[in-house]
C-alpha positions in Angstrom: 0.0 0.0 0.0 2.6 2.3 0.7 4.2 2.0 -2.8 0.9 4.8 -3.7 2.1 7.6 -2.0 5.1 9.3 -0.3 5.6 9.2 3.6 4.1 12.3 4.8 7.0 13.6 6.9 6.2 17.2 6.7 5.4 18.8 10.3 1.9 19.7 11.3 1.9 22.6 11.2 4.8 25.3 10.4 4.3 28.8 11.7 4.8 31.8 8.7 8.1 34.1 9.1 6.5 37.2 9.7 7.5 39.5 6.8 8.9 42.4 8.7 11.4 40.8 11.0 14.5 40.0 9.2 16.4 38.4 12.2 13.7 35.7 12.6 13.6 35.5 8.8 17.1 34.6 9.0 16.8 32.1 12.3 13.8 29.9 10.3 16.3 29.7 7.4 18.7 28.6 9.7 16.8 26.1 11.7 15.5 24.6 8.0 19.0 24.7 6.4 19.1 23.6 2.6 15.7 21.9 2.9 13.8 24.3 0.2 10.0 22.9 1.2 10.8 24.0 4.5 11.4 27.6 3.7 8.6 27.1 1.4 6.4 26.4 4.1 7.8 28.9 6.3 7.4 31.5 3.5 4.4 34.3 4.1 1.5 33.7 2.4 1.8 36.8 0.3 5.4 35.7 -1.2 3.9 32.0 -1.3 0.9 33.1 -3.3 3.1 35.1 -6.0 5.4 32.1 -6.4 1.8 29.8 -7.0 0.9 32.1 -9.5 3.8 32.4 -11.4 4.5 28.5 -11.7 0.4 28.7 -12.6 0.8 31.1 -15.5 4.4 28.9 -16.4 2.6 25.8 -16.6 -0.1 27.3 -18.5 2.3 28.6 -21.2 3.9 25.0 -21.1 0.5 23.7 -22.0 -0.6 26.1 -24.9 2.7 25.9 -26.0 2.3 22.0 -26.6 -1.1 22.8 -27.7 0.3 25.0 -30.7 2.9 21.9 -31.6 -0.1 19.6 -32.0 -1.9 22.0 -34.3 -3.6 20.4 -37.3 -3.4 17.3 -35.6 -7.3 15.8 -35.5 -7.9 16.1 -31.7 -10.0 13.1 -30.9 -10.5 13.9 -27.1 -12.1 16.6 -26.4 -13.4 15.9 -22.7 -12.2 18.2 -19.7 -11.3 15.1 -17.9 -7.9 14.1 -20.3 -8.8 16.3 -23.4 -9.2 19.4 -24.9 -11.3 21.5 -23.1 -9.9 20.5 -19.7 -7.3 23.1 -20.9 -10.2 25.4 -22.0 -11.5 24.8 -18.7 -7.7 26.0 -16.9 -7.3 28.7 -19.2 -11.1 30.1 -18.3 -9.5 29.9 -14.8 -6.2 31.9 -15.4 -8.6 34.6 -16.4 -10.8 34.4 -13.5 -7.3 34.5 -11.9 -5.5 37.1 -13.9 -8.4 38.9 -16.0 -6.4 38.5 -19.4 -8.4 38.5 -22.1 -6.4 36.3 -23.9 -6.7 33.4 -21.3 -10.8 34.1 -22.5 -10.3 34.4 -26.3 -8.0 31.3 -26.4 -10.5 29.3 -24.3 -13.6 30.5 -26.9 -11.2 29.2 -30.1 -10.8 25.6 -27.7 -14.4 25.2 -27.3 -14.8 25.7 -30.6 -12.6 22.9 -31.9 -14.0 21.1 -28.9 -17.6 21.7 -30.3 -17.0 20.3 -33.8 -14.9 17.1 -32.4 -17.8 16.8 -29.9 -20.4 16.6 -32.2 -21.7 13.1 -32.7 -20.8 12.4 -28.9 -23.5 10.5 -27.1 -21.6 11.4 -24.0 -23.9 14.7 -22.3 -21.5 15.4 -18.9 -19.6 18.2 -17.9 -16.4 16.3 -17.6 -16.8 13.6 -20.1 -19.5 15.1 -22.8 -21.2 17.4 -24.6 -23.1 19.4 -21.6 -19.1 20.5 -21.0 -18.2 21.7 -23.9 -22.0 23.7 -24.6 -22.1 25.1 -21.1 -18.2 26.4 -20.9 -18.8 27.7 -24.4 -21.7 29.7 -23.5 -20.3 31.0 -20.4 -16.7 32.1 -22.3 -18.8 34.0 -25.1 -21.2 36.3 -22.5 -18.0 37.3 -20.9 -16.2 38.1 -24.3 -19.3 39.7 -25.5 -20.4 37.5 -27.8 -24.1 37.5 -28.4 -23.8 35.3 -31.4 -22.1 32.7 -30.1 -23.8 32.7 -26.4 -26.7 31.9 -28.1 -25.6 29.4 -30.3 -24.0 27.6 -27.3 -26.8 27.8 -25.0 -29.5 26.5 -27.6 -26.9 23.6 -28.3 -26.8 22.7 -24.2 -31.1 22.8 -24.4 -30.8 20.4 -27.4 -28.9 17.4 -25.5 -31.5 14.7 -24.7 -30.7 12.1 -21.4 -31.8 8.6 -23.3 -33.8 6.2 -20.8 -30.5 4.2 -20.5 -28.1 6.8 -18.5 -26.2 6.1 -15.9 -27.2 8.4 -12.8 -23.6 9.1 -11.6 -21.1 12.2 -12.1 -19.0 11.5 -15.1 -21.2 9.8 -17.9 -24.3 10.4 -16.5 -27.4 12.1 -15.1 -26.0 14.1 -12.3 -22.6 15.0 -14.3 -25.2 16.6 -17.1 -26.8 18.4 -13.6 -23.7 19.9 -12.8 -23.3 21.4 -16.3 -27.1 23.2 -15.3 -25.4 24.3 -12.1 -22.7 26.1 -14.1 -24.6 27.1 -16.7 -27.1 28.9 -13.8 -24.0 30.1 -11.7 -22.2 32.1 -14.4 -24.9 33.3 -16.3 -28.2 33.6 -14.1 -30.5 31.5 -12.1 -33.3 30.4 -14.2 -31.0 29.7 -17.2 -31.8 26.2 -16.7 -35.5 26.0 -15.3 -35.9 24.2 -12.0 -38.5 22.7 -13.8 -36.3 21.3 -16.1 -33.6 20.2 -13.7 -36.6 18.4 -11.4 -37.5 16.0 -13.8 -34.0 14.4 -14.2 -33.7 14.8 -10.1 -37.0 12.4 -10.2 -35.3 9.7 -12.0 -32.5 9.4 -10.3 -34.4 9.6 -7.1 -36.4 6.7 -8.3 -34.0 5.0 -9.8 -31.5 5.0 -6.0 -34.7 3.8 -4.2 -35.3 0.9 -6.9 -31.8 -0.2 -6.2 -31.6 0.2 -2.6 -34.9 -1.5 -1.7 -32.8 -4.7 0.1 -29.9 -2.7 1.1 -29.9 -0.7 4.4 -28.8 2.7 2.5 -32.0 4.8 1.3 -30.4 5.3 -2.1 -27.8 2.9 -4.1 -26.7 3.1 -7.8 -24.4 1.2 -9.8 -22.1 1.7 -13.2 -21.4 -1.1 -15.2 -22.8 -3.3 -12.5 -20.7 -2.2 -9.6 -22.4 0.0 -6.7 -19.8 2.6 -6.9 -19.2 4.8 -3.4 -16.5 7.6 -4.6 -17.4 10.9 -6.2 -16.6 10.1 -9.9 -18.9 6.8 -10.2 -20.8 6.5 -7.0 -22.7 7.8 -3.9 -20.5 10.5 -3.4 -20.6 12.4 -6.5 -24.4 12.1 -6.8 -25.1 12.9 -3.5 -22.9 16.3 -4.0 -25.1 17.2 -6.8 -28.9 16.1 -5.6 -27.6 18.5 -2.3 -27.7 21.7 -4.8 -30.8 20.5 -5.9 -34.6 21.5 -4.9 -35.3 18.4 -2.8 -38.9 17.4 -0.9 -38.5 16.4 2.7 -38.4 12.7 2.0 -35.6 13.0 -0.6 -33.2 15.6 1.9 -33.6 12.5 4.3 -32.7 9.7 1.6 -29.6 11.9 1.1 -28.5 12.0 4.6 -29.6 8.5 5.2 -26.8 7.6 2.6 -24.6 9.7 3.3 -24.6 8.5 7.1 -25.0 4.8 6.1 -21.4 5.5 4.1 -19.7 7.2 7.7 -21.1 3.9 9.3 -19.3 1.5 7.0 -16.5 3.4 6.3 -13.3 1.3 7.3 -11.8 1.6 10.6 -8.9 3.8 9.1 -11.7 6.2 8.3 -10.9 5.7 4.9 -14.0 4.6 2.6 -14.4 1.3 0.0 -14.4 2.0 -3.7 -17.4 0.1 -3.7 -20.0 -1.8 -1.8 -18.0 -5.0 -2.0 -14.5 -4.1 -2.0 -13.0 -4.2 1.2 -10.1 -3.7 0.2 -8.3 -0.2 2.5 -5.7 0.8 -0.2 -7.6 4.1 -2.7 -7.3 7.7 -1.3 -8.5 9.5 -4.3 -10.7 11.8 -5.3 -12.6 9.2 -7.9 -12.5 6.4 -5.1 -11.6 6.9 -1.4 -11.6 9.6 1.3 -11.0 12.7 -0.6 -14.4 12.6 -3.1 -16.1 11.3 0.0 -14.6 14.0 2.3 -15.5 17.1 -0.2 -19.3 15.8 -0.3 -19.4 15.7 4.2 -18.0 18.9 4.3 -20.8 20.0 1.6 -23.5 18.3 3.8 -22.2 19.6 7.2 -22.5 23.4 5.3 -25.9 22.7 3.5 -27.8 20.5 7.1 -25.8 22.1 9.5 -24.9 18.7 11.0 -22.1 18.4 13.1 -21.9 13.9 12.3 -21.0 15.1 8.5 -18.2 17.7 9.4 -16.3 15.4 12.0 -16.7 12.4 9.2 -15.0 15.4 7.1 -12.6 16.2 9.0 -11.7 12.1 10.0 -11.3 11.7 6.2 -9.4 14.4 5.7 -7.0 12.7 8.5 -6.5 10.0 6.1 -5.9 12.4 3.1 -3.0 14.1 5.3 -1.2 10.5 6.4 -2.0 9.1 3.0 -2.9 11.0 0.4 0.7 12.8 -0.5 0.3 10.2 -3.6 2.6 9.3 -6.0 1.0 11.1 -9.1 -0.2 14.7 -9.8 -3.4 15.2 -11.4 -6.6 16.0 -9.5 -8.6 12.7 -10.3 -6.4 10.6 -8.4 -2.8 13.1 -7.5 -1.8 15.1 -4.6 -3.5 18.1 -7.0 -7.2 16.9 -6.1 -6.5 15.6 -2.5 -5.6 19.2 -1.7 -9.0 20.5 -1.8 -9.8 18.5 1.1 -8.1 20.7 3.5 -9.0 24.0 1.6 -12.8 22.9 1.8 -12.4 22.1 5.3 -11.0 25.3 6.0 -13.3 27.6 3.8 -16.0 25.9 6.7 -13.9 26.2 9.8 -12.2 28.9 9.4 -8.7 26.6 11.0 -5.8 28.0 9.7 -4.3 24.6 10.5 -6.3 23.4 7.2 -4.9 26.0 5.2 -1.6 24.7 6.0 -2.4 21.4 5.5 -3.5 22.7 2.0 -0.1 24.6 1.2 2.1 21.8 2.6 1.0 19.6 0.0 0.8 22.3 -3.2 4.5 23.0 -1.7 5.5 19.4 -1.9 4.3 19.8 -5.6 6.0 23.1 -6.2 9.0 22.1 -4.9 9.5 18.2 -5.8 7.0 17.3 -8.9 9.1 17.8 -12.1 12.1 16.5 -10.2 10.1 13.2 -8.8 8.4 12.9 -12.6 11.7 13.3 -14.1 13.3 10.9 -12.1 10.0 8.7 -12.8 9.5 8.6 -8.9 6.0 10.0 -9.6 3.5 9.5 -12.1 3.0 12.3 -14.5 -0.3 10.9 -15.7 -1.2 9.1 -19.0 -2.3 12.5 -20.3 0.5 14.6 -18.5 -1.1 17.8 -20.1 -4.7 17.0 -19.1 -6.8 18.7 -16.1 -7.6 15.4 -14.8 -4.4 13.6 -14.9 -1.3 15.5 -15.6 0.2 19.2 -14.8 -3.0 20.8 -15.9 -4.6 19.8 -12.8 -1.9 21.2 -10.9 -2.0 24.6 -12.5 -5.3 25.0 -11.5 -4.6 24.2 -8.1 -1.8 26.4 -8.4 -4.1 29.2 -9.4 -6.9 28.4 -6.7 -4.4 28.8 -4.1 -3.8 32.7 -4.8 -6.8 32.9 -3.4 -7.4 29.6 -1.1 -10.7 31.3 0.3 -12.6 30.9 -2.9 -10.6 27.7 -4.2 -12.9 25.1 -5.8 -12.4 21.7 -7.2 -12.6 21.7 -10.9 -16.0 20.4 -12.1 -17.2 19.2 -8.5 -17.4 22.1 -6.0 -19.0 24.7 -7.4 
């Protein structure tokens, strides 16, 4: 088990060098002597937040730049998760980040490759499908001003049908084309996807978990591919974090926290959580399987019931995340780049500063070690080492969300 991630031997919490006195400055130098993450993690946040953003906007450029190498090339993956408009998706973020409008017009020419290459796509998702590629689309052209193309984007997004034989879970299914309403109603207006609209698909998926959990002794239960998934990608988790931004009646708000607690009370003694209902087998701590996917969706529950069983099952998770989760890859599907957000949703609740430094010790330990452990082929760079979901994309964004770790979100999850 401990061939997935690096021994976590960075201290609990390291105090900042306040910027004004030089002689202590100097001193925490000292006492950390050539060890660079130390001094990161000493570092003010101030300094620490210009160096995130600068190795951000670097790794940005490194991706356009192989972007612009591949031109002509037929791009055949156009999902955020590995493809295409997962780098839309970063560079939309460097602008809410930087406000360069070329970050925004270089998105908009993404989406529109995106769009073509996503045409005959059955797939309707924000991560894996069309609903991604409609709803950023539409989003990127009412900022640029676009009235044309906002329009054509948006009428696309109303066009996508959800056949009878969906999954119900976050990346290829139901609750994954949800989220893509979510976004679509966040950054342009409420009401740009009718509740109405969004109710009916909440009513089959409600019906659809209390079909499946009828001989189980969790209110709702769903499977992909015939396994009843429990992580955020595939399973409870990530349809649960949906359905709670949803209009729910009474019955359906308790289903949700039926599930959610009947998850805390067969999590594994660890505190970690199965892959699925059969597996008992204590080795993921990913977002897609494992604590962290699991831990974003308590501390959602804890903030949207008030419910103080969902925050300490958060913050037990994200115990796991800290001794386990500095893993051997980068991305934000399964990296160090996703199991970050743990700690910066936990402290975005709390308000505990020791979960902000939880959250810069590990992008440290990125920004400081990644390309040299990658190089060295110590850690995985991902299969898609460009992607959001996989590779350095992912840790640009993180990168970006942490110049601001008050308003940091996962990518495509928190919203």
């Amino acid at each position: 088990m401990a061939d997935r991630f690096f021994p976590n031997l960075m201290p609990g919490f390291v105090a900042e060098m306040p910027t004004s006195s030089t002689s202590l400055a100097q001193q925490q130098q000292h006492e950390a002597g050539s060890d660079s993450l130390m001094r990161l993690l000493s570092m003010p946040y101030p300094s620490l937040s210009h160096h995130f953003k600068r190795t951000a906007l670097d790794l940005r450029e490194t991706i356009v730049s192989d972007m612009r190498r591949v031109a002509g090339q037929r791009e055949h993956d156009f999902t955020l998760y590995t493809g295409a408009l997962g780098k839309a998706f970063l560079l939309f973020k460097a602008y809410q980040v930087t406000n360069n409008m070329n970050d925004l017009m270089l998105c908009s020419q993404i989406v529109r490759d995106c769009d073509s290459a996503s045409l005959a796509s059955r797939d309707v998702t924000f991560i894996c499908g069309r609903g991604g590629v409609c709803a950023l689309g539409a989003v990127a052209a009412k900022l640029s001003g676009d009235r044309q193309l906002f329009t054509y984007y948006l009428s696309k997004f109303k066009e996508i049908k959800l056949s009878r034989n969906l999954p119900d879970e976050l990346l290829y299914g139901r609750v994954g084309f949800l989220w893509a309403c979510l976004f679509l109603n966040k950054h342009i207006g409420e009401g740009t996807i009718p509740s109405f609209f969004m109710r009916a698909v909440v009513d089959e998926i409600i019906k659809n978990g209390r079909a499946l959990a009828k001989k189980g002794k969790s209110p709702l239960m769903f499977e992909w591919y015939g396994e009843k998934y429990w992580g955020a990608a595939h399973g409870l988790a990530g349809i649960m974090h949906v359905l709670m931004d949803m209009e729910l009646k009474p019955e359906e708000v308790e289903d949700v926290k039926g599930t959610l607690r009947y998850m805390i009370y067969n999590r594994f003694p660890s505190w970690n959580y199965p892959a699925s209902e059969e597996d008992r087998s204590d080795v993921l701590v990913h977002w897609c399987h494992g604590a962290p996917g699991i831990a974003l969706t308590l501390v959602k529950a804890a903030k949207v019931f008030r419910d103080q069983e969902f925050l300490k099952a958060a913050m037990d998770a994200a115990e796991v995340v800290w001794n386990r989760g500095l893993l051997k890859r980068v991305g934000i599907c399964h990296g160090i780049s996703g199991n970050t957000y743990v700690f910066l949703s936990l402290y975005q609740l709390t308000g505990n500063v020791e979960y902000l430094y939880k959250a810069k010790a590990f992008t440290c330990f990125l920004l400081d070690r990644a390309h040299k452990l990658i190089s060295e082929g110590e850690m995985h760079g991902g299969d898609h080492p460009y992607s959001l979901f996989e590779g350095i994309g992912g840790m640009a964004y993180l990168f970006l969300d942490m110049v601001e770790p008050s308003e940091a979100k996962f990518p495509a999850y928190e919203l």
